[in-house]
C-alpha positions as CSV (number, residue, x, y, z in Angstrom):
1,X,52.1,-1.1,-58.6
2,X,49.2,-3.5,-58.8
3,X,48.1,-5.0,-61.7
4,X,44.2,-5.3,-62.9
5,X,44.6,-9.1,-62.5
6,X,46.2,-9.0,-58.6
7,X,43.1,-7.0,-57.5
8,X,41.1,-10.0,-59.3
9,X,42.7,-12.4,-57.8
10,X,42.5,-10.0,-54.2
11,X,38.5,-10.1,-54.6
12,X,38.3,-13.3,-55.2
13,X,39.8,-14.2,-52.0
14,X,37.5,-11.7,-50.3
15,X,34.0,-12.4,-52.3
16,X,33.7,-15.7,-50.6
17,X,34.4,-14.1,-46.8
18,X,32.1,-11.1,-47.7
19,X,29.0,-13.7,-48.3
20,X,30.2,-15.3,-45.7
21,X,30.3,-12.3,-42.8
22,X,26.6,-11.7,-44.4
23,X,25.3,-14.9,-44.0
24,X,26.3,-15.3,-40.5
25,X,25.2,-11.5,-39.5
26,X,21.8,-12.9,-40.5
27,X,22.3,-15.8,-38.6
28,X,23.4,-14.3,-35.3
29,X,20.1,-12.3,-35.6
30,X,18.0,-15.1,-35.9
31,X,19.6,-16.4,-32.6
32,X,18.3,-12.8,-30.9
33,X,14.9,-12.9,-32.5
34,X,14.2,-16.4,-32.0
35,X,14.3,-17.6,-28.5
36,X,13.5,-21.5,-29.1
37,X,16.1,-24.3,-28.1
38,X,15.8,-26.3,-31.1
39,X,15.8,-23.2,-33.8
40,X,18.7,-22.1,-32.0
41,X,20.6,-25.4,-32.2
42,X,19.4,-25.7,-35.9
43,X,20.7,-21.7,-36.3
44,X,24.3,-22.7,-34.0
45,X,24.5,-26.0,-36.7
46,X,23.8,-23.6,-39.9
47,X,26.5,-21.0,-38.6
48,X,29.2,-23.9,-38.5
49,X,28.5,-25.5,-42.2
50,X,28.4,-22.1,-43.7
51,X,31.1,-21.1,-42.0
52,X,33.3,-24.3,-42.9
53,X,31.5,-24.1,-46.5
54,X,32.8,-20.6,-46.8
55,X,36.5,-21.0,-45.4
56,X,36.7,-23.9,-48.1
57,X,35.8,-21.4,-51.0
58,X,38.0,-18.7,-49.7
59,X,41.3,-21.2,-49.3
60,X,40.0,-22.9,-53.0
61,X,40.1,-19.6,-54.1
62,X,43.9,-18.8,-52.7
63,X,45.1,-22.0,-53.5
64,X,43.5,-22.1,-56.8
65,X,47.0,-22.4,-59.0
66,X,50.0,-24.1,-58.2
67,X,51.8,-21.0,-57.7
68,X,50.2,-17.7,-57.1
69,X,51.5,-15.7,-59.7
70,X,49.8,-18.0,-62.1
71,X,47.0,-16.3,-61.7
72,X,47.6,-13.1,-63.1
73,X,50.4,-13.9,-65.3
74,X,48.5,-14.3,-68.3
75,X,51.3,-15.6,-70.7
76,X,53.0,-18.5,-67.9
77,X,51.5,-21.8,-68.4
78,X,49.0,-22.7,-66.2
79,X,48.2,-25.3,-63.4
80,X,45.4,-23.7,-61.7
81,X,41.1,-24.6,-61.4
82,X,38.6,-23.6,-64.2
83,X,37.8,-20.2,-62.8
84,X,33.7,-21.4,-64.2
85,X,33.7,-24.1,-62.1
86,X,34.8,-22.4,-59.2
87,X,32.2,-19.2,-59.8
88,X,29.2,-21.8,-60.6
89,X,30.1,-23.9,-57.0
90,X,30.0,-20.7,-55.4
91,X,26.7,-19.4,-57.0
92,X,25.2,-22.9,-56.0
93,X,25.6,-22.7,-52.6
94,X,25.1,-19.1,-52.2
95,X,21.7,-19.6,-54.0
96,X,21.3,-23.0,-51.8
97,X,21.9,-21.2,-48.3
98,X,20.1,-18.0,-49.3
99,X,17.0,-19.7,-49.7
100,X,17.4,-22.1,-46.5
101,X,18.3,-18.8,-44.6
102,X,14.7,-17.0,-46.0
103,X,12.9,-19.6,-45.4
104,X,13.9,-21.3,-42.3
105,X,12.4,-18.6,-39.6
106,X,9.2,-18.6,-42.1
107,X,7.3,-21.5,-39.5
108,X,7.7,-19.6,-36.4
109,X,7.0,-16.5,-37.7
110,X,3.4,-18.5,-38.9
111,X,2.7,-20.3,-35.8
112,X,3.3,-16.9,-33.7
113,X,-0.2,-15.6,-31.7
114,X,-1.1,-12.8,-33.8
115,X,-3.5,-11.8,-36.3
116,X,-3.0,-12.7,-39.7
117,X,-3.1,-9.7,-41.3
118,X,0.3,-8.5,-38.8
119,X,1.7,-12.6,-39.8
120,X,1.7,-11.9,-43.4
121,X,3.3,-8.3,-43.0
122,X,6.1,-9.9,-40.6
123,X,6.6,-12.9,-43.3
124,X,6.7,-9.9,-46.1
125,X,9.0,-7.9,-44.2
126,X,11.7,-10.7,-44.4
127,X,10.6,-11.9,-48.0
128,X,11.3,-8.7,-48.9
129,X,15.5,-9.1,-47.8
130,X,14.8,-12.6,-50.1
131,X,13.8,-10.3,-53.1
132,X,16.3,-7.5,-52.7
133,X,20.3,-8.9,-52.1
134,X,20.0,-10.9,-54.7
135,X,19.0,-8.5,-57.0
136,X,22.2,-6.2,-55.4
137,X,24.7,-9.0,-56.3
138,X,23.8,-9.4,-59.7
């Protein structure tokens, strides 16, 4: 039977691949919205840091005590990371990429040939993704 602190340590492993598979989902459909070379380059180069960034967190958070158990064997002595460090690194970058993710389409979206009153709802309409999975995390 599992214990309380085995499905911790299970979700911790799978937070970081969660935000992960989101932030790339986003990513790929900036690639189908946007047909430009050099967004798509810049979109292709933000995939592969986040993706990098991501795998790190998720092996940091496997690898985060000398042996396994330690992690939810409260009363072993432990070698393993400050859990707050690792939590507040992860909350950096997610905050860090989420607002480099909202805001990078926000210049093409401006510059496209339409009124402004149809620019301002299109730049809402993804503000409004900005607003709301943040306020789902927490």
């Amino acid at each position: 039977m599992l214990t309380l602190g085995q499905v911790s340590y299970a979700l911790q492993i799978l937070y970081p691949l969660a935000i992960t598979a989101i932030k790339l989902s986003i990513l790929l459909l900036y690639l189908r919205l946007f047909p430009l070379a050099w967004f798509r380059k810049c979109v292709k180069g933000l995939m592969v840091v986040f993706g990098v960034i991501g795998a790190v967190f998720t092996l940091i958070a496997v690898f985060q005590c000398r042996h396994v158990d330690e992690v939810w064997k409260v009363a072993l002595p432990t070698h393993c990371l400050s859990q707050t460090s690792l939590l507040e690194g992860q909350a950096i970058f997610n905050l860090v990429s989420d607002i480099i993710i909202i805001l990078f389409p926000m210049p093409i979206i401006w510059n496209l040939h339409m009124q402004l009153r149809r620019r301002l709802l299109l730049l809402g309409s993804f503000t409004v993704g900005f607003v709301y999975v943040p306020a789902v995390r927490a």
